[in-house]
C-alpha positions in Angstrom: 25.8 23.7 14.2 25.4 23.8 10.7 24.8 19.8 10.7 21.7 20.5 12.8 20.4 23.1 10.7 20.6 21.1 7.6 18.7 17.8 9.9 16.3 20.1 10.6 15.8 21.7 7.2 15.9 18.6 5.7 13.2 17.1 8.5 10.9 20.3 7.2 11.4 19.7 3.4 10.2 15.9 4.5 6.9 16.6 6.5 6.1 18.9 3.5 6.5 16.5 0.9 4.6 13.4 3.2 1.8 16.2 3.2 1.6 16.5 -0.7 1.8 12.8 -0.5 -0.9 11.9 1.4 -3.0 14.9 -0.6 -1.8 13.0 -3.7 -3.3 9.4 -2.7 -6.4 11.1 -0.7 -7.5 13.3 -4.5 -6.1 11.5 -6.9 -9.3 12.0 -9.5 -8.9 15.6 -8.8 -7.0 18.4 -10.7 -3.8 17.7 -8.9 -2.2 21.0 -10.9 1.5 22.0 -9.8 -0.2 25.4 -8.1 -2.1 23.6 -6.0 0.3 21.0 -5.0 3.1 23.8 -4.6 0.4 25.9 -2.0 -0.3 22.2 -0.4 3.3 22.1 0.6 4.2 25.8 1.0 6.7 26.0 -1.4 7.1 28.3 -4.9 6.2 26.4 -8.0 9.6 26.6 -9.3 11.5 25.2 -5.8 8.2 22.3 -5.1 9.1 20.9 -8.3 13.0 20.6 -7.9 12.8 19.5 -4.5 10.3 17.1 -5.1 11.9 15.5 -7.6 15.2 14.5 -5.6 13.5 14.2 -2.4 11.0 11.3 -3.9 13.1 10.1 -7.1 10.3 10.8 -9.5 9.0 14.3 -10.9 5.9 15.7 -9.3 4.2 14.8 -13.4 5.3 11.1 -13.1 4.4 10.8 -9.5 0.5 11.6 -10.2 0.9 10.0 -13.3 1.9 6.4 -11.5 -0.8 6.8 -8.5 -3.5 7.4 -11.2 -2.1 4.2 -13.0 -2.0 2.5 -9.9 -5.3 2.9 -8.9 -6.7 2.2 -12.1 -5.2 -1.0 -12.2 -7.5 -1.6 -8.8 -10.3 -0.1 -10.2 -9.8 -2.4 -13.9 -9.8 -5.4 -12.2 -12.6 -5.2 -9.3 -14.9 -2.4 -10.7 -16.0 -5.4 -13.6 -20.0 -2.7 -13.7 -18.1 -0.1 -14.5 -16.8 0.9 -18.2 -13.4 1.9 -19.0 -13.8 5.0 -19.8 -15.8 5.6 -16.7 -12.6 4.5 -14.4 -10.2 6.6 -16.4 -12.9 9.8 -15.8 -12.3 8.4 -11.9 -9.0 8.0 -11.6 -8.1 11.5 -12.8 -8.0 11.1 -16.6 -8.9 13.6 -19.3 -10.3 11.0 -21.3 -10.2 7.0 -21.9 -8.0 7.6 -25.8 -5.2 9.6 -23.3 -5.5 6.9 -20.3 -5.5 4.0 -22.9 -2.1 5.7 -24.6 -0.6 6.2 -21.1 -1.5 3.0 -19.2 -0.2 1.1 -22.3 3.6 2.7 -22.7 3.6 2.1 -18.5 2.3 -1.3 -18.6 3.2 -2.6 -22.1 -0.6 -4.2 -22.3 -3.8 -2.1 -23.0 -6.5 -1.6 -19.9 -8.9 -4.1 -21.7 -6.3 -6.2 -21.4 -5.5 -6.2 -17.7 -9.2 -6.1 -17.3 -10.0 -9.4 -19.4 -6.7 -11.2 -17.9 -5.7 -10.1 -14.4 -9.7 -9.3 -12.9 -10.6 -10.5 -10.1 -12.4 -13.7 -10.3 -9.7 -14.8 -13.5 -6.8 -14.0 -10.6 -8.3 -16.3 -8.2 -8.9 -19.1 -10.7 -5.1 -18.4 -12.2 -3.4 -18.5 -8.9 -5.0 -21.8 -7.7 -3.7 -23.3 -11.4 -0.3 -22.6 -10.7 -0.1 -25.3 -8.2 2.2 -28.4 -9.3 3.1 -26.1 -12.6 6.4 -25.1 -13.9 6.3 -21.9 -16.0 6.6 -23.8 -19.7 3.6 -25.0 -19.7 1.7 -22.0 -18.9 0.4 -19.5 -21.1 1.4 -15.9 -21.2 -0.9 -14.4 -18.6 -0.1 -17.2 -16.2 3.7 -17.6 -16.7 3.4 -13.4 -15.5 2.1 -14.5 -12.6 4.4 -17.6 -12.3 7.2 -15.2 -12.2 6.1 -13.0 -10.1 5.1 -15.2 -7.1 7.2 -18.1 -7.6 10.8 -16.5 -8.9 10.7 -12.9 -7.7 8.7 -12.9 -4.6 9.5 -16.9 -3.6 6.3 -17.6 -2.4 5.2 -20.6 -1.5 2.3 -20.8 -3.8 1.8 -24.8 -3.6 2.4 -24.8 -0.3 -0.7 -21.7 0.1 -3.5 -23.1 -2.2 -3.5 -26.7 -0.2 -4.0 -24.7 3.2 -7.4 -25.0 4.4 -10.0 -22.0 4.6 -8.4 -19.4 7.3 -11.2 -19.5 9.8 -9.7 -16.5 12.1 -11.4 -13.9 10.1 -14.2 -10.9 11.6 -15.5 -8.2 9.8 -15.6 -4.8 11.3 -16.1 -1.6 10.8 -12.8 0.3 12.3 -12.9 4.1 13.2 -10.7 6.6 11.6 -7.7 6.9 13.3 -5.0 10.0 14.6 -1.5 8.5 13.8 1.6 9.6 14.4 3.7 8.2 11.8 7.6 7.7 9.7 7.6 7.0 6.2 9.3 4.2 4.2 10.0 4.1 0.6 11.7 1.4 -0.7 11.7 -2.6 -0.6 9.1 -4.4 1.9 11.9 -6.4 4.0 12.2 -6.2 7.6 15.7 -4.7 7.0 13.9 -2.1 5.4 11.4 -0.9 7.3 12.7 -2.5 11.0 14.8 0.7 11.5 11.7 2.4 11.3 9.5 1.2 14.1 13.0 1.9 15.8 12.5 5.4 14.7 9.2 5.6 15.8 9.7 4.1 19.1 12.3 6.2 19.7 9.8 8.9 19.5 6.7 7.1 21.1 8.4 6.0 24.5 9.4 8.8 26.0 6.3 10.2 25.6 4.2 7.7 27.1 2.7 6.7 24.0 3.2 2.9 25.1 1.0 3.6 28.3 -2.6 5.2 27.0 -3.8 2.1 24.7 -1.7 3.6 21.9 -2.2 1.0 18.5 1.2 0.1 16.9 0.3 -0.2 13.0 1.8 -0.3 9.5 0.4 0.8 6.6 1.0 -0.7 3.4 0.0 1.7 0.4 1.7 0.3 -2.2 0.7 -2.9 -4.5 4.0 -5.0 -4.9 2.6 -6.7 -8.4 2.6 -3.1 -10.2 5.0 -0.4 -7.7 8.5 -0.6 -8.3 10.3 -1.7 -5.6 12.2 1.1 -5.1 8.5 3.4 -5.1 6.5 1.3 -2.5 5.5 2.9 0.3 5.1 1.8 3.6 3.7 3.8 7.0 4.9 3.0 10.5 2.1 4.6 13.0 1.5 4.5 16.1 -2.2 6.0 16.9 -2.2 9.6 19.2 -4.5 11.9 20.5 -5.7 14.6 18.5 -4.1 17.2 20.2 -0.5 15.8 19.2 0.7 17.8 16.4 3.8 16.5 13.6 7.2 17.7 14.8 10.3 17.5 13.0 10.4 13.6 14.1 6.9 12.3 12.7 4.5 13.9 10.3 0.6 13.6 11.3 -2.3 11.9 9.4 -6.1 10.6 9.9 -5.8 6.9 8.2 -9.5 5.9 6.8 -11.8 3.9 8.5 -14.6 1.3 7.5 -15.4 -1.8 7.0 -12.4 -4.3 7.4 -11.7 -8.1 7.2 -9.4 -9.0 10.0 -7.3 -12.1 10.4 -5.5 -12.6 13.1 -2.0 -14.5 12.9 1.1 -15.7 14.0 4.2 -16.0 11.6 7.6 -16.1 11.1 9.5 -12.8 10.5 9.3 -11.7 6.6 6.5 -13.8 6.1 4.2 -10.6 5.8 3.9 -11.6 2.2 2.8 -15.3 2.1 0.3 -14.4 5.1 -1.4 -11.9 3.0 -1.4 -14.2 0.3 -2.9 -17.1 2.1 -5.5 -14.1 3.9 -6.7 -13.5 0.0 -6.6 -17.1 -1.7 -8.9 -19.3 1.5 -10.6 -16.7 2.7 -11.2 -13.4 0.4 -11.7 -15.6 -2.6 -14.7 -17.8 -1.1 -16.1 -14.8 0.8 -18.9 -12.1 -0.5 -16.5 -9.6 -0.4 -14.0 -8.1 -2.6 -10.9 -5.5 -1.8 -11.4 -1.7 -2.3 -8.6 0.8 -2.7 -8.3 1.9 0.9 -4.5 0.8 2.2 -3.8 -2.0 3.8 -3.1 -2.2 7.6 -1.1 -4.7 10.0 -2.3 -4.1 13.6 1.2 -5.2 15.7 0.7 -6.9 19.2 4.1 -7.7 19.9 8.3 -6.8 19.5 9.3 -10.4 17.5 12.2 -9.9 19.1 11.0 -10.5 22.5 9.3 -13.8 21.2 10.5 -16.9 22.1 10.2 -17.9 18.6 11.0 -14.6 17.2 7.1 -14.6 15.5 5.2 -11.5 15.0 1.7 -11.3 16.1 -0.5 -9.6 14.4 -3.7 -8.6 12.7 -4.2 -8.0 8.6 -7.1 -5.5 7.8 -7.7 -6.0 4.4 -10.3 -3.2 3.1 -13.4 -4.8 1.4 -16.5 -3.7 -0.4 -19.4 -6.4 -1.4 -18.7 -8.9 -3.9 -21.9 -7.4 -6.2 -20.6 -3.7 -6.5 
């Protein structure tokens, strides 16, 4: 008995926390004060903060802190009209002398810095230079990247920039969407976040989600290059009617809609990665179109599984925004 009480305690303490979350993404360049936060997840100030803290890993301080950073990281390296100072204003800072100070003893490199090296249009033409490179003879910018895609991640990055343009691409404009979803935070592996969609089917099937058109989707709200591994965050939802309300299973939220480049794929499982990465460098890069900050989503047609080849089908929504903006 008292093993249920503590699930379900422990299920309510979750949902809160997803709540403040979610708030934390969605507002981010507003006063995200520990009042407001504390009322967001209807707890008192003093219990919010403790249970926060060993719920998510991170104090409730460091966990705005890191969003902001992320997001200006986004905003540094795509947002080339406006000034620095204008993006720290947007992403929730006091002003640019505090952001500069605190995105420099995160980063270890000044937001001019990232701007000048990592942008956009330097990223494309930096990634295509690695090809047939080893990492001493690179210079310091591009031996980051180096490491990152070819030791850490194990991409094949040769292998990516000699594929053709990815043709299988539409734009649309997707509606906002009612999910039903369960949170993972943590490594993006499938041994990770697998026992998740088993979580969520567990939930869906029995209550004939599978039989109305429901979409099976995941969310990926975390950017690999600058979120620690153990701080990424990734979304299993399935989409629901609006009358479906979070229970002490799956927490509730409306995922944003707009305009979305789509590619449509087949791969191999754990190849999320260098799908993404081949969407980006022969298509993205030679389109009019940029990404914005909105998450990305993987649209899932199939259980790998069940596949004769064990390949996921899927589509990859990547959020854009003209190229001139």
């Amino acid at each position: 008995m008292r093993e249920s009480a503590d699930k379900l305690l422990k299920n309510e303490y979750r949902s809160r926390l997803n709540r403040t979350i979610d708030y934390i993404q969605n507002h981010y360049d507003e006063d995200l004060n520990l009042t407001n936060l504390a009322e967001i997840a209807c707890f008192s100030k003093f219990h919010f903060h403790r249970i926060f803290r060993a719920m998510v890993g991170e104090t409730l301080n460091d966990f705005v802190q890191r969003i902001r950073l992320e997001k200006s990281v986004q905003k540094l390296t795509t947002e080339l009209n406006k000034s620095i100072t204008e993006i720290a204003l947007d992403c929730g800072f006091s002003c640019s002398q505090n952001f500069a100070k605190i995105f420099k003893a995160h980063y270890g490199m000044t937001p001019s810095i990232v701007r000048r090296e990592l942008n956009w249009d330097d990223w494309i033409i930096k990634m295509r230079n690695l090809k047939g490179k080893n990492k001493d003879n690179l210079q310091q910018g591009d031996a980051y990247l180096y490491d990152y895609y070819h030791n850490k991640r194990q991409l094949p990055v040769d292998k990516i920039v000699d594929k053709q343009c990815v043709l299988q691409v539409k734009i649309e404009n997707l509606p906002d969407l009612h999910v039903a979803y369960i949170r993972s935070m943590g490594p993006y592996y499938y041994k990770t976040i697998e026992p998740v969609f088993r979580q969520l089917s567990q939930w869906a099937y029995p209550r004939g989600m599978n039989e109305n058109n429901s979409m099976v989707l995941g969310v990926v709200r975390s950017n690999t290059v600058i979120t620690p591994e153990d701080k990424l965050i990734y979304d299993v939802c399935i989409t629901v009617p609006e009358s479906i309300k979070a229970d002490r299973w799956v927490d509730i939220q409306v995922l944003p809609g707009g305009k979305f480049a789509i590619h449509h794929c087949e791969i191999e499982k754990n190849r999320d990665e260098e799908a993404w990465l081949n969407f980006v460098l022969n298509w993205l890069a030679s389109s009019d179109y940029q990404p914005d900050d909105r998450p990305l989503y993987q649209i899932y047609y199939n259980d790998y599984n069940t596949h004769p080849l064990k390949h996921q089908i899927l589509d990859l929504c990547m959020p854009i925004k003209p190229l001139c903006e």
